[in-house]
N, C-alpha and C positions, 0 to 999 in steps of 0.2 A: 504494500500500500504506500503511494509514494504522490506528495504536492510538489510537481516539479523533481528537484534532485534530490529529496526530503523523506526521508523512510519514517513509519510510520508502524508502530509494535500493534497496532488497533484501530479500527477504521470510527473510534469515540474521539468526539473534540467537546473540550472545556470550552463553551462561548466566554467570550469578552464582557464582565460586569463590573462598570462603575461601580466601585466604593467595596468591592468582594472578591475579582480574581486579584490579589496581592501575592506576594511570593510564597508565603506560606501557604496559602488555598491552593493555590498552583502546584506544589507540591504534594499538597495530602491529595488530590485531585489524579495527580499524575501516578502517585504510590500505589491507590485502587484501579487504576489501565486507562486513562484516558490517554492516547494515542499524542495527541497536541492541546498544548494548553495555549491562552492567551494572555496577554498586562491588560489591564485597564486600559481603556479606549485615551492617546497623546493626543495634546493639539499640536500641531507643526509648527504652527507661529510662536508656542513657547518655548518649545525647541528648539530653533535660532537663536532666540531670545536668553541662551543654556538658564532656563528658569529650574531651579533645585527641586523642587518637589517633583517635576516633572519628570526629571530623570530617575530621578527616585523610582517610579514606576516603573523603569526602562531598566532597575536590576536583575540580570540573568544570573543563573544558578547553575551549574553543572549538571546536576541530578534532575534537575525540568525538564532537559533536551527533550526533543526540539519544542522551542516555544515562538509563537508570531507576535510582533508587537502592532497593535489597533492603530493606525493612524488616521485622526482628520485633519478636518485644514479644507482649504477653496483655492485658496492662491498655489499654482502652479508650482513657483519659484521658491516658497518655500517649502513647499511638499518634496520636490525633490533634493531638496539640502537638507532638511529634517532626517527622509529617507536614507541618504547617506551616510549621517549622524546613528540611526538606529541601526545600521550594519556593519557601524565600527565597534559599537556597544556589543556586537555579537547576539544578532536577535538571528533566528535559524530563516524566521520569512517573517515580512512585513505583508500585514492586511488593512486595505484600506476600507473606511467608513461611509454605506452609502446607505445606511437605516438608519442611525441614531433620530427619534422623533422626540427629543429634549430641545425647547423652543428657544433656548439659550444659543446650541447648535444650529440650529433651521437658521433663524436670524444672522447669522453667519455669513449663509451662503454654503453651509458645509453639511452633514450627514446625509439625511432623505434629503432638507432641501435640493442636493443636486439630482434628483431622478426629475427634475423638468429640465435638467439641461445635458441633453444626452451626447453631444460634441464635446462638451468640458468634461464628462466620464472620461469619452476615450483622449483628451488630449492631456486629463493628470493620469489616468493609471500608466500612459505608453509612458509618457515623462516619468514617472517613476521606476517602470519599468529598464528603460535605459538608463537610469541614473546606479542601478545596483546591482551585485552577480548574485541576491538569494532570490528568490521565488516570489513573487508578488499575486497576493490573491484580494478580494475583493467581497465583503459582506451587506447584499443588499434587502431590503423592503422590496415588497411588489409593486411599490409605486407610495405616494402622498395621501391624497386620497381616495383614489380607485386603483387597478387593477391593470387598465386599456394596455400599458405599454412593460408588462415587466419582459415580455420575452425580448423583445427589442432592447433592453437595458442588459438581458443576462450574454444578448449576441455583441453587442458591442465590449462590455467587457471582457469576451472572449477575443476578440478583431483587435484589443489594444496589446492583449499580450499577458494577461492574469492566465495563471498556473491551475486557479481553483475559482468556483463561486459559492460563497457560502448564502443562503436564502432563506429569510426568516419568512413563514407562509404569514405576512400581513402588513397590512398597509401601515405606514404613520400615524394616519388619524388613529386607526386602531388603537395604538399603545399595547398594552399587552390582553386586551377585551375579544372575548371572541372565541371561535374557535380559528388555529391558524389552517391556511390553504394548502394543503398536500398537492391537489390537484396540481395546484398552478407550479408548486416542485416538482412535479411527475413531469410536466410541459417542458419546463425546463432543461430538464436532464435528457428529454426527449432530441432537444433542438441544437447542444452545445456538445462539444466532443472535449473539453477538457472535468475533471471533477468535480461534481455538484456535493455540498453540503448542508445536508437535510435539516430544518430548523425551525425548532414550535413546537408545544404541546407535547414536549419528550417528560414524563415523568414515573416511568414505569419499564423495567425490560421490555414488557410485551408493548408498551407504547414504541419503542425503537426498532423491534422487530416488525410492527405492522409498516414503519415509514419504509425501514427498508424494501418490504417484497412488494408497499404499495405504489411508491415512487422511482425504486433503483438508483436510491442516491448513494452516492460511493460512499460517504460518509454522513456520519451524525452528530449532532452538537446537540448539546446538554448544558442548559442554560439555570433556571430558576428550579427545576428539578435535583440540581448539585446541590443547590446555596446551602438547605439545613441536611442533606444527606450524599456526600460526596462518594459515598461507597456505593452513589446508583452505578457507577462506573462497572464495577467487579461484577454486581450484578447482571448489567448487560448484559457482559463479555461473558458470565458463565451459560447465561441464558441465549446465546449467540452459537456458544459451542456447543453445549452439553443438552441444549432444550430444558433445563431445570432454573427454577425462580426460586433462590434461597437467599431470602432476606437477611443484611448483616450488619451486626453493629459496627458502626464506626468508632 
């Protein structure tokens, strides 16, 4: 199982949460199988900016391997200097931010606000792309507030040159309301030839096993389903190999 030149003990990713994936979560995260872990979502302009706490986030561990670091940002030019910056740090791949529906970020110009500007997608991921030798993937929403254009957003981020697309099945307006859309992950995966990562509504092995056989996405992220039970992970992966649900304490 591999993102790019990026191997991969488990086809499980730890998603990217504000104020929760920290080093130590990432770790206990990664000790029960989660495959790839993520930091907390950078801004790029604080990056430049070498703002401390920022980096702070941006510390790797030996025992994480391989871990991707979140980056947003709008401006071009710091995206790709940031990006630089987070692969001298020794991040194994840098993921860029195209969901975040935090109005703090929208206002910006940066998370989902950029799914209405589908030219500025591919002219930051290829720019970042060419600015770095790891793997560069991309974690989108299915759009702002509807749906119309995600497959159009997950082809373009394939045309710039992303390794992977991770896809939370829901819009922005949504938040985390709702049930999320598998289908429109199933579409996806249908239309894109580099690796889809299946996202939403994972709180169960047999929640991860149904995305699987229902969508084909090569991989799975575990987001709010980790926060108070991190050993969903083991679970999974036993229930992935073995067909058996044995719940365990962390």
């Amino acid at each position: 199982m591999n993102i790019g030149n990026v191997s991969l003990k488990s086809n499980l990713v730890m998603a990217p949460m504000a104020g929760i994936t920290d080093i130590a979560f990432r770790l206990i995260c990664k000790k029960y199988g989660a495959g790839l872990v993520y930091t907390e979502m950078v801004n790029s302009e604080a990056i430049v900016r070498n703002n401390k706490s920022t980096f702070k986030k941006m510390n790797i561990c030996r025992d994480e391997r391989p871990v991707a670091v979140q980056l947003f940002g709008a401006k071009i030019d710091s995206l790709c200097k940031s990006a630089k910056i987070i692969e001298e740090k020794g991040a194994d791949i840098i993921d860029f931010n195209l969901g975040c529906p935090d109005q703090k970020v929208i206002r910006q110009g940066a998370g989902a606000a950029l799914l209405k500007r589908p030219t500025r997608i591919k002219e930051i991921i290829s720019g970042i792309v060419n600015s770095v030798n790891i793997p560069v993937t991309a974690k989108m929403r299915l759009g702002i507030n509807d749906k119309k254009d995600f497959l159009k957003t997950a082809r373009i981020i394939e045309e710039a040159g992303a390794s992977a697309i991770a896809v939370h099945g829901r819009t922005a307006k949504q938040g985390y309301s709702g049930k999320a859309d598998w289908d429109a992950i199933k579409q996806i995966k249908e239309k894109v030839n580099i690796p889809v990562i299946g996202n939403g509504d994972i709180f169960s092995a047999l929640d991860a096993k149904k995305m699987i056989e229902y969508t084909k996405c090569d991989f799975v992220m575990v987001g709010r389903g980790a926060m108070t039970n991190p050993s969903l992970f083991k679970e999974i992966n036993d229930y992935l190999k073995k067909g058996v649900i044995k719940k365990i304490s962390a």
